[in-house]
Structure formats: structure tokens, C-alpha cells
BAMI-151818 format. One record per residue (C-alpha): residue number from 1; x, y, z; residue in three letters. Coordinates in Angstrom, 1 decimal. Layout:
+-----+--------+--------+--------+-----+
|   k |      x |      y |      z |   r |
+-----+--------+--------+--------+-----+
| NUM |      X |      Y |      Z | ALA |
...
+-----+--------+--------+--------+-----+
//
This chain:
+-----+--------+--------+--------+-----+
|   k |      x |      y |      z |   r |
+-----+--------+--------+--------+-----+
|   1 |    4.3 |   14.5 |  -18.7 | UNK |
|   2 |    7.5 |   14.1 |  -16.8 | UNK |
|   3 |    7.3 |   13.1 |  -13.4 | UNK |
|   4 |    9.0 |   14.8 |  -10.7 | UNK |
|   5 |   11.4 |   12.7 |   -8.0 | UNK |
|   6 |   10.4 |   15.2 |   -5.2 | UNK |
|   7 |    7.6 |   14.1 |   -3.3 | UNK |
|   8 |    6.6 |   17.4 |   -2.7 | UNK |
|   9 |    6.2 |   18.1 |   -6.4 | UNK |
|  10 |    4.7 |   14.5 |   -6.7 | UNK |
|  11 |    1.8 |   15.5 |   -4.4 | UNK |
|  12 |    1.4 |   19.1 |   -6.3 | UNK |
|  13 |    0.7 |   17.1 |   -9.3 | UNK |
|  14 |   -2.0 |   15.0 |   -7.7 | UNK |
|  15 |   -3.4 |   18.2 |   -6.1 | UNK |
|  16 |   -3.7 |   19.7 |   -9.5 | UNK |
|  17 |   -5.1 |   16.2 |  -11.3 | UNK |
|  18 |   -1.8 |   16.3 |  -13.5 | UNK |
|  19 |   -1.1 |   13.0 |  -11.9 | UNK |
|  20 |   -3.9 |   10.1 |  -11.7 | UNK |
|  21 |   -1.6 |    7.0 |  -12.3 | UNK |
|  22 |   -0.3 |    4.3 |   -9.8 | UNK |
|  23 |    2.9 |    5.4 |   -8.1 | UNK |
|  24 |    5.6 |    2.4 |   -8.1 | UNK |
|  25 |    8.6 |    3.6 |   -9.7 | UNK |
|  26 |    8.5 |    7.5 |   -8.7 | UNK |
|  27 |   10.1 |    9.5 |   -6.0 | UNK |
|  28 |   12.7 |    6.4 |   -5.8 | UNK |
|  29 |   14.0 |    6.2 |   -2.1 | UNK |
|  30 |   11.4 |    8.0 |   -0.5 | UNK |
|  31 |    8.5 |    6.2 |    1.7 | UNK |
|  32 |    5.4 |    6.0 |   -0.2 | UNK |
|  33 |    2.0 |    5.1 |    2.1 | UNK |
|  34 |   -1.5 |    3.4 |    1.8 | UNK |
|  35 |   -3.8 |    5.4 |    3.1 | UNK |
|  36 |   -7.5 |    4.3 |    5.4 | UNK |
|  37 |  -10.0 |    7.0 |    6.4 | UNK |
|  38 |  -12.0 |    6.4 |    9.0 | UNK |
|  39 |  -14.5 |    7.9 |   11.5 | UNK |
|  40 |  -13.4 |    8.6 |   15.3 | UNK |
|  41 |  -15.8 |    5.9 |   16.7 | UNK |
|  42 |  -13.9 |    3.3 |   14.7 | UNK |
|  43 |  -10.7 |    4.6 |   14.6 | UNK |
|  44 |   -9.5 |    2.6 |   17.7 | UNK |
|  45 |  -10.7 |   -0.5 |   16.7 | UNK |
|  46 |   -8.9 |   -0.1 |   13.2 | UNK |
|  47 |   -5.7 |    0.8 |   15.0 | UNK |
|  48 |   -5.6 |   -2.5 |   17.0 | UNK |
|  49 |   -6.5 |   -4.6 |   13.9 | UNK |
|  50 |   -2.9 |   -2.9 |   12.8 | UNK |
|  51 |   -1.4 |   -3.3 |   16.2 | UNK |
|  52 |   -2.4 |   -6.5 |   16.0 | UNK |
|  53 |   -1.2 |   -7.1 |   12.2 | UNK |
|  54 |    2.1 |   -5.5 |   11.9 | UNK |
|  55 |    3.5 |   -7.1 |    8.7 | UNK |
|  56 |    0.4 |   -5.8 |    6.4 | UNK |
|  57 |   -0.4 |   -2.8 |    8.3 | UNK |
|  58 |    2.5 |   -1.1 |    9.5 | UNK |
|  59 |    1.2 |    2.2 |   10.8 | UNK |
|  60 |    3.5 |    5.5 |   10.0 | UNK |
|  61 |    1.0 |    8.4 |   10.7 | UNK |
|  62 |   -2.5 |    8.8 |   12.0 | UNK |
|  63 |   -4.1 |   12.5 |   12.2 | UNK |
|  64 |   -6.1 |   13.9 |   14.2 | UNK |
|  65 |   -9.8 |   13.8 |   14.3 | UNK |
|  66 |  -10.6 |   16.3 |   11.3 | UNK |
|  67 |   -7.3 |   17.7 |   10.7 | UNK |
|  68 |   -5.9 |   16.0 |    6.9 | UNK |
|  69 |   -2.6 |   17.3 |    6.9 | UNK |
|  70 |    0.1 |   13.9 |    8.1 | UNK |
|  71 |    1.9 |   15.7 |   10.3 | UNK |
|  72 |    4.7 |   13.3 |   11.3 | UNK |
|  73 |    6.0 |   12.2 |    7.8 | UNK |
|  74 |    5.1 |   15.0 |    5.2 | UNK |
|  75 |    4.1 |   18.5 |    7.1 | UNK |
|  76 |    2.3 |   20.8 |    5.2 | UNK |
|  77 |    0.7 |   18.0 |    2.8 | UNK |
|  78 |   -3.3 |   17.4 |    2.4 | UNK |
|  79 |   -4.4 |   14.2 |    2.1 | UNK |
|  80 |   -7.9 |   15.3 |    0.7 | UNK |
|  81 |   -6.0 |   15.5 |   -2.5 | UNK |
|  82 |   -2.3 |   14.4 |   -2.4 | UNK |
|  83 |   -3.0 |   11.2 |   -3.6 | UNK |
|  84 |   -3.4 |   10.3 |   -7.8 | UNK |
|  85 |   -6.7 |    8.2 |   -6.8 | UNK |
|  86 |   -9.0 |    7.6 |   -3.4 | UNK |
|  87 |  -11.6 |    4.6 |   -3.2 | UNK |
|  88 |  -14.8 |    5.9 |   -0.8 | UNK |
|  89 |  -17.1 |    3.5 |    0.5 | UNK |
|  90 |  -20.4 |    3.1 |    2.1 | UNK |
|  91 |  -21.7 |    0.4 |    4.3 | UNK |
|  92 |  -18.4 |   -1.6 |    2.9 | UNK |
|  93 |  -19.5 |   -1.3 |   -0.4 | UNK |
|  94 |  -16.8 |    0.3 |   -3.1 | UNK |
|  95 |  -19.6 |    3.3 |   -4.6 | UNK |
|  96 |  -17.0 |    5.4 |   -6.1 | UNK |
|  97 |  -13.8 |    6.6 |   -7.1 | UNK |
|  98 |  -12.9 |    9.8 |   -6.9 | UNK |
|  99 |   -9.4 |   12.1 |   -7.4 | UNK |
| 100 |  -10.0 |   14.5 |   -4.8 | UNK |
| 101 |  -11.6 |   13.9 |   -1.3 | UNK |
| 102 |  -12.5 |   17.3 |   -0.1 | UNK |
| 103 |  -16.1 |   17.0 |   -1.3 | UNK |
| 104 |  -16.2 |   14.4 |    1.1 | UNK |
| 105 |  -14.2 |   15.1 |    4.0 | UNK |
| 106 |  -15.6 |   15.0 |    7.5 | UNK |
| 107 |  -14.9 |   16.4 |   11.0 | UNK |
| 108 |  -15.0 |   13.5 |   12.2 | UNK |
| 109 |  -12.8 |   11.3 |   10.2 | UNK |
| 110 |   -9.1 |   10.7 |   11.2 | UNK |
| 111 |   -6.3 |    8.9 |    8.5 | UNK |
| 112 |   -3.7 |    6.3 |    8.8 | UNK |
| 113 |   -0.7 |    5.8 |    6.8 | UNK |
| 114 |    0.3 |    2.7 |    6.3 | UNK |
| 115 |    3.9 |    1.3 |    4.9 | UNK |
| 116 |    3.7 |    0.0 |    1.1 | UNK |
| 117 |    6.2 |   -2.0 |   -0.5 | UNK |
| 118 |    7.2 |    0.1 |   -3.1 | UNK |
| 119 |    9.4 |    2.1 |   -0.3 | UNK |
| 120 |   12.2 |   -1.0 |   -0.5 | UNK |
| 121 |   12.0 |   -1.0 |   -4.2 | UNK |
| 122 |   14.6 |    1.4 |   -5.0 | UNK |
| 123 |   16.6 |   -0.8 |   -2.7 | UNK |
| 124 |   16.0 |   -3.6 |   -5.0 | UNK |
| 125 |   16.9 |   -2.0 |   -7.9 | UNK |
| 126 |   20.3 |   -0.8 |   -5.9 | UNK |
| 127 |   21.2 |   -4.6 |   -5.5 | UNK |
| 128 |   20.9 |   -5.5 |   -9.2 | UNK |
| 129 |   17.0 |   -7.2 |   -8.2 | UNK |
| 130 |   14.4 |   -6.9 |  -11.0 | UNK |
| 131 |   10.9 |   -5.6 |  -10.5 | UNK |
| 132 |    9.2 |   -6.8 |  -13.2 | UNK |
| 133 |    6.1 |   -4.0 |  -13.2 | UNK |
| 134 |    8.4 |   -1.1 |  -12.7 | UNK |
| 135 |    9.9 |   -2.8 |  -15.9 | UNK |
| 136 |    6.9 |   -3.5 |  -17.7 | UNK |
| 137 |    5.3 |    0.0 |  -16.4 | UNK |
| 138 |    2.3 |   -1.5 |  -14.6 | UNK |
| 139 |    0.7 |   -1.6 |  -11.0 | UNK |
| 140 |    2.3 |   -4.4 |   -8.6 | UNK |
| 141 |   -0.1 |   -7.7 |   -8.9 | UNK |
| 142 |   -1.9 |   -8.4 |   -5.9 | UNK |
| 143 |   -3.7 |  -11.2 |   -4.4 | UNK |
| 144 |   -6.3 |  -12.2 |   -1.7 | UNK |
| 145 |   -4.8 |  -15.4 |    0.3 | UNK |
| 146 |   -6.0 |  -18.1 |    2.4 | UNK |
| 147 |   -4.3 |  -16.7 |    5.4 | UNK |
| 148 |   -6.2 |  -15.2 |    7.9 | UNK |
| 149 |   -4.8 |  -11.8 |    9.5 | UNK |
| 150 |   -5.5 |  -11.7 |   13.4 | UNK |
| 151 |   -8.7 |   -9.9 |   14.4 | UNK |
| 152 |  -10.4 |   -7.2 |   16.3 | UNK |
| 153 |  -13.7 |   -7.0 |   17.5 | UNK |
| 154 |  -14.5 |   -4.6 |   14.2 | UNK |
| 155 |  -12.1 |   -5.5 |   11.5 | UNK |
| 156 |  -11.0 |   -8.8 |   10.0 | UNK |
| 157 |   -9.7 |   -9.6 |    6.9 | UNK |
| 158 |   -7.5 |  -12.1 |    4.6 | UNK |
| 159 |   -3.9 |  -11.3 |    4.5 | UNK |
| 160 |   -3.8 |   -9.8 |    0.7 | UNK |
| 161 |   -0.1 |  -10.0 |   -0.6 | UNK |
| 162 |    2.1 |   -8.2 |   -3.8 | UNK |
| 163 |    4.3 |  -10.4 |   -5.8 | UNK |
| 164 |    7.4 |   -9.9 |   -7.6 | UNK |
| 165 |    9.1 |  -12.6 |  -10.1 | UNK |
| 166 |   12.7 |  -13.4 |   -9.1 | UNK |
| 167 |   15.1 |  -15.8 |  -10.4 | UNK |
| 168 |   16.3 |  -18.7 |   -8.1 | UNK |
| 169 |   19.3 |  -17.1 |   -7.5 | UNK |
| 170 |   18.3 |  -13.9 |   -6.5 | UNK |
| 171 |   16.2 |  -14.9 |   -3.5 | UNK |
| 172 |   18.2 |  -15.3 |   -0.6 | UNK |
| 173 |   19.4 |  -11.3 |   -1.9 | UNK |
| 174 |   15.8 |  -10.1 |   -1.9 | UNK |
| 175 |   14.9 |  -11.6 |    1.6 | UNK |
| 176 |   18.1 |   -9.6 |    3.0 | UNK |
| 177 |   17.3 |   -6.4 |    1.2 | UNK |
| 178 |   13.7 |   -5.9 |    2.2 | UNK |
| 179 |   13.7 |   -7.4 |    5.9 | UNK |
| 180 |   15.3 |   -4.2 |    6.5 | UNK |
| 181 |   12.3 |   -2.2 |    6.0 | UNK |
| 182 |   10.0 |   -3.7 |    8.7 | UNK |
| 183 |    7.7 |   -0.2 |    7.8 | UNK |
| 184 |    7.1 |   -0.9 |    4.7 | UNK |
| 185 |    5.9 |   -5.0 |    5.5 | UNK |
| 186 |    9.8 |   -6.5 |    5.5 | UNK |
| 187 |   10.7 |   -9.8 |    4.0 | UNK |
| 188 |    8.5 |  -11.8 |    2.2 | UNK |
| 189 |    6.3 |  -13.9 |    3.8 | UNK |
| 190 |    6.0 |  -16.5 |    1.0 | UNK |
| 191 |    8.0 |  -18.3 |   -1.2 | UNK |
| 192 |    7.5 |  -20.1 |   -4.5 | UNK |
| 193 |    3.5 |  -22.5 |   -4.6 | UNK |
| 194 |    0.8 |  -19.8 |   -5.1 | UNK |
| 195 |   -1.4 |  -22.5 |   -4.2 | UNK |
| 196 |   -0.2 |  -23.3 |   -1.2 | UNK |
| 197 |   -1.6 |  -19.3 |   -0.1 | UNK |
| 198 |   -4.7 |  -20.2 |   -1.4 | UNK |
| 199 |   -3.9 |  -18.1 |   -4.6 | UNK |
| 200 |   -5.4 |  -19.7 |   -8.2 | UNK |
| 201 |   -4.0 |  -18.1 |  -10.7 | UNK |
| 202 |   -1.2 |  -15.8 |  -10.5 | UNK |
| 203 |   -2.8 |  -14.5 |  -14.4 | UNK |
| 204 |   -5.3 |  -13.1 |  -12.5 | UNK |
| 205 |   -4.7 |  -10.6 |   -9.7 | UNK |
| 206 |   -7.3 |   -9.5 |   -7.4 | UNK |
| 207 |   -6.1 |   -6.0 |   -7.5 | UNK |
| 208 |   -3.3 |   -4.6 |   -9.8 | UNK |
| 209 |   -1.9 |   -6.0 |  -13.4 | UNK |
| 210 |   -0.5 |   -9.5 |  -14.1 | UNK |
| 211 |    3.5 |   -9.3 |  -14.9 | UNK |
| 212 |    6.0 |  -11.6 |  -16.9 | UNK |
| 213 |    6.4 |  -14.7 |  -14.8 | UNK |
| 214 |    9.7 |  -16.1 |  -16.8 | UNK |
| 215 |   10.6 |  -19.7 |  -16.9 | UNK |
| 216 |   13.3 |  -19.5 |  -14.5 | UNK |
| 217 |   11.5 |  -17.3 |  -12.0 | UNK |
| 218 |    9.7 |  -17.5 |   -8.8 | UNK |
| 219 |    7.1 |  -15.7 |   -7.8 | UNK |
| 220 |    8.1 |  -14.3 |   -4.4 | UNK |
| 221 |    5.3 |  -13.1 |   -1.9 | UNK |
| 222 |    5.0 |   -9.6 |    0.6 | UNK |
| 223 |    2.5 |   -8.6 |    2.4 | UNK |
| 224 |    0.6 |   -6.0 |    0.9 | UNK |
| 225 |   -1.3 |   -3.0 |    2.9 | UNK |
| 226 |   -4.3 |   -3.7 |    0.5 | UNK |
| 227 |   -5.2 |   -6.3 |    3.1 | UNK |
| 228 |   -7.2 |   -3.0 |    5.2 | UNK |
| 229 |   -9.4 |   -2.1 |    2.2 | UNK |
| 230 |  -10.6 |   -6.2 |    2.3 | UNK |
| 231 |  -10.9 |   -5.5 |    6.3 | UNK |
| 232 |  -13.1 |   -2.5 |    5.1 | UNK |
| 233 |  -15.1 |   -4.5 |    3.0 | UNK |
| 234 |  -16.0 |   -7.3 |    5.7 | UNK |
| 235 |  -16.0 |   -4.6 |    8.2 | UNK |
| 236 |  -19.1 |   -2.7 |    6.3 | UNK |
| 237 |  -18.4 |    0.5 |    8.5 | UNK |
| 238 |  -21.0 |    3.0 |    7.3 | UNK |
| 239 |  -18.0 |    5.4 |    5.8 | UNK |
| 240 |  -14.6 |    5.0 |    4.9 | UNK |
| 241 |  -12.3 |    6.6 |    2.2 | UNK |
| 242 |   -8.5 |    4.5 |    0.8 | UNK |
| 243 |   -6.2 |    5.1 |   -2.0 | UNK |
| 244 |   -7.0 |    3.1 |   -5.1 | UNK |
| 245 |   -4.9 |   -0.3 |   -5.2 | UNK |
| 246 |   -1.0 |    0.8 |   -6.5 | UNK |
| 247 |   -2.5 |    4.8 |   -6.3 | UNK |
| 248 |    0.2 |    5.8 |   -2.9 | UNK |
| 249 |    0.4 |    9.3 |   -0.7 | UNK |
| 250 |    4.9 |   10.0 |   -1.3 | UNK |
| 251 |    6.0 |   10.8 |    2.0 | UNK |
| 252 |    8.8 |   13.0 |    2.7 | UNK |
| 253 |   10.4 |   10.2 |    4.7 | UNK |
| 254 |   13.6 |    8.3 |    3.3 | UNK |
| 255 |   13.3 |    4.9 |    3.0 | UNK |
| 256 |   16.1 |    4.3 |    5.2 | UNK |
| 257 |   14.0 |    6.1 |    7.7 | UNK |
| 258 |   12.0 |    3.0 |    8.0 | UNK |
| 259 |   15.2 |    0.7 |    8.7 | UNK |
| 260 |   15.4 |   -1.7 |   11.7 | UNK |
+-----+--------+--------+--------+-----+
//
């Protein structure tokens, strides 16, 4: 199957259950989103847990109550089944997974798009920086930490982070590229000692697949919009629907739409 760079034809191919892999590497230079469902009477609480958390949660759409089409950065688009995988929970417990959310949709439910990491990617790849899982063809690794995000009355949660190996030398370059892209979680937010996030071992993600970790490489640390699906979890609201870890909504926003 050949994937499409259009984000348009990217969704089509979810709609249709043609695509129902992760999403780093496709529709290079356009925004892709995670995505939180959640009902109305929770929905303002969830917003200032983002307010409130900018660097993992850096909100780019919510709908309105009922209405699934993301109006502000891909009219026209459904996200009941524009995604290649949803997570639904119950009382904050993962029950199922699920390519298409329309058997459970709700009028009562509103969504949030959230900035993912894979939008400053392409400008990676622009400035000669590897990314090793785009390489290797895998999901990003990501990891719970030991830092705690700031909380609302509702939601707390662990600040969960993506890593990407980099050589020494190529630090400094990956701090200026992605601090650019403050809507899609900016410039790392750790550097080098997985342990001293709270993180074990880097060989075993919490969510995604371990990469190559070469001898003269560090592993370099963003913050990763996973970090609402563990607010979720704690959270044990009696519904909620998210993409599966790596699994994005493609925008039709440019990633230099999301510049400072």
C-alpha cells in the first residue's frame, strides 16, 4: 500500500480502514494531532489541565458539543474515523480499541486536538537530524517520568515524554529547530540521564517501540501529548475516547503554521 502525502487522502484511507498503522513519517510538513474525547461536563476541567500544561498539551482545536468535524484546522474532516486507531475507555480503564468511533459517538462529547511531535519532524529531517523510528519504521518510544504536570481539580497526570537518539554534536541544532514549534510541545525538555526523569530503562517504553540508541548518541527528551491519556487514566472519568499511542489525526495545517 502506498501512502499518500495529502492529509486529506491520509484521513480517506483511515475512513476506509486502508490505513491502521502509526503515523510518524507521513504527510511530511503538515501538523499531525493527538486527539482526547470527552463529555461536556468535563470538558472544562480537561481544558484547564491543558491551559495549565502547555508544553504536553498544546491545544489546536476543540469542537463543539456533538459536532466531530475539527473545524479550525482540517474543515470537512470526521474525527469518528479519520484516525488509523482510537483507544475508548470506561471509568479510566482502557476496555477497547477500536478503528472507527461512530458506534460510539455521543451528543454530548466534544474533542480536543492536541500538538504531537511528529509535526517538527520533517524540520529535522530538513537540517540533516536523524529520527531513528522514521528510520527504523517504528512508533516514537515513549515514557512515563517522575515529573509531575500541574493539576486541575479533575485531571492530573505524569508528564509522559518521546525520545529521539542524537549524536553530541547535533544537539544544540535539534534544540533550535524544534523550539520553533511551541504547538507541537517545542524544545526538549530533557537532556541526556533517563534516570534522572525517573525513566528505568530506555529498552522498555511505556508506550511505542524501543529504537537504536548508538554508542555516540544521546537520548534527547520532548514532551509527549500521551501525557492526557495517563491524566485519563488517573482521572477515571466514566467515558472518554483517544488515538492509540503514535496512531495521529493529519491536519491540514502546515507545520510552519504552528511557528512562534
Amino acid at each position: 500500500m502506498s501512502m499518500s502525502t495529502l492529509p486529506s487522502e491520509i484521513r480517506q484511507q483511515c475512513r476506509t480502514g486502508e490505513l491502521k498503522a502509526p503515523t510518524p513519517g507521513l504527510a511530511l510538513g503538515y501538523v499531525q494531532a493527538n486527539l482526547v474525547v470527552l463529555p461536556y461536563d468535563l470538558a472544562f476541567e480537561f481544558l484547564l489541565f491543558c491551559q495549565r500544561n502547555p508544553k504536553p498539551c498544546p491545544i489546536l482545536d476543540v469542537t463543539e458539543v456533538g459536532d466531530p468535524e475539527p473545524k479550525l484546522i482540517a474543515p470537512g474532516a470526521d474525527i469518528r474515523t479519520d484516525l488509523p486507531r482510537y483507544r475508548i475507555f470506561r471509568q479510566g480503564q482502557l476496555v477497547e480499541e477500536t478503528t472507527d468511533i461512530r458506534p460510539f459517538w455521543r451528543d454530548d462529547l466534544v474533542a480536543f486536538l492536541i500538538g504531537c511531535s511528529f509535526s517538527f519532524e520533517n524540520a529535522m529531517l530538513n537540517a540533516g537530524l536523524p529520527v531513528r523510528h522514521i528510520e527504523e519504521g517504528k512508533n516514537v518510544p515513549m515514557y512515563k517520568t517522575n515529573i509531575k504536570c500541574v493539576s486541575s481539580r479533575t485531571f492530573s497526570s505524569p508528564l509522559v515524554v518521546s525520545m529521539r537518539p542524537l549524536p553530541a554534536h547535533h544537539i544544540v541544532r535539534s534544540v533550535e529547530v524544534t523550539s520553533r514549534y511551541y504547538k507541537a510541545h517545542g524544545s526538549p525538555v530533557h537532556i541526556g540521564n533517563p534516570g534522572g526523569i525517573g525513566i528505568e530503562d530506555l529498552g522498555s517504553p511505556d508506550y511505542g517501540d524501543m529504537v537504536t540508541l548508538r554508542d555516540n548518541e544521546v537520548p534527547v527528551f520532548w514532551a509527549c501529548g500521551v501525557t492526557t491519556q495517563t491524566a485519563i487514566l488517573q482521572a477515571k472519568p466514566e467515558f472518554a475516547i483517544t488515538h492509540a499511542p503514535g496512531h495521529m489525526f493529519v491536519s491540514d495545517l502546515k507545520d510552519e503554521d504552528l511557528f512562534i
